[in-house]
Structure formats: C-alpha cells, structure tokens
C-alpha positions, 0 to 999 in steps of 0.5 A: 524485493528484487525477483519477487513476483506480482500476486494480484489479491483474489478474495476466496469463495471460504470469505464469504461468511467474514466479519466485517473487519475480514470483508473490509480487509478482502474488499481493499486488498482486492483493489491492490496487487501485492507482493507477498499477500499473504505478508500483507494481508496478515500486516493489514489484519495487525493495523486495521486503521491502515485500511482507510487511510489506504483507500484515501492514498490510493485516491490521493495518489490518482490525483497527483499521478493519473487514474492508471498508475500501477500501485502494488503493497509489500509489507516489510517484516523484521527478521527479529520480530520486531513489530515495532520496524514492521511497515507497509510500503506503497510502491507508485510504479512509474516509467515517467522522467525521474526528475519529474516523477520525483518532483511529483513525489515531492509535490504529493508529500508536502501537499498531501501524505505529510498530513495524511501519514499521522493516520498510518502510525508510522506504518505505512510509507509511499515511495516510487518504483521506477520501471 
C-alpha cells in the first residue's frame, strides 16, 4: 500500500457501447479513486453484486463520517491465486483524533457494516486510513 499512487477512475470514450453490467461498473468506479484500477476494476468484474452494496456504504459512510470524506478502493490479490483471500478494502481517509475516528468506526460497524457486510460475501472490508 505504502508508496502506491492515487489513480482517480476515468470511464473511456471505448465504454460507451458497454453492457449494462460494464456501464454499472464504469458509473461506480467513477465515483471512487482507486489504488491499482486496473486491480479493482477486474476485482469488481469477478463480484458484480459488491457494486450495490458499494453504492449503500459509501452513503453509510457520508452518514457517520461527513459528505467530504476521502474514500479510495484497493483490491487485495493473493500472489497464489487464491480467489477465495482476494478482497476489497474500502479505506475511510481521515486526519480526525484516532480516539474519536475509531470511535466512530465502532459506532458505523456495529450500526451499519455488521449487517450490511453479509451482502459483500466476505469481500469487501471498511477500515480507516489515517492521514
């Protein structure tokens, strides 16, 4: 993670004759920036029912943290290829208090992503990333 740069997602002009599921795909990823896109996007491609349960997180996320909150993908890939390890982090970025941003994490777990994380499988895990 540590020295990997920020790539926001930019849908190309080649997308615009996409399937749905492709046009889906471009539409959420361009609402996030991504570490590796090219990792995440072929993550998200694999477990296409991840993408409305990104759409409700980040709005979960707004909800308990603010409507500016910094939040960037990374898919995780096992150097085995093991699919079954693969995952999905979605980093919060925050430069609050560490007491209170992980209060905060707390409070968002127990009141939202401990339910809403059945949907993801098992792939997709919120954390913070502290700046």
């Amino acid at each position: 993670m540590a020295g990997q740069g920020i790539l926001i997602a930019q849908p190309s002009v080649e997308d615009n004759d996409a399937a749905p599921a492709s046009a889906e795909l471009d539409n959420v990823l361009a609402q996030y920036p991504c570490r590796g896109y090219s990792s995440v996007r072929a993550f998200l491609s694999r477990q296409p029912y991840l993408l409305e349960t990104l759409a409700q997180t980040r709005t979960a996320i707004e909800t308990w943290f603010g409507p500016d909150t910094p939040i960037i993908l990374e898919a995780t890939n096992d150097p085995d290829g093991s699919e079954t390890s693969n995952e999905l982090f979605v980093f919060i970025r925050t430069s609050a208090d560490p007491e209170a941003a992980l209060s905060t994490l707390d409070r968002f777990d127990r009141e939202y992503w401990i339910g809403a994380s059945r949907a993801s499988r098992h792939k997709m895990n919120v954390t913070l990333e502290f700046v």
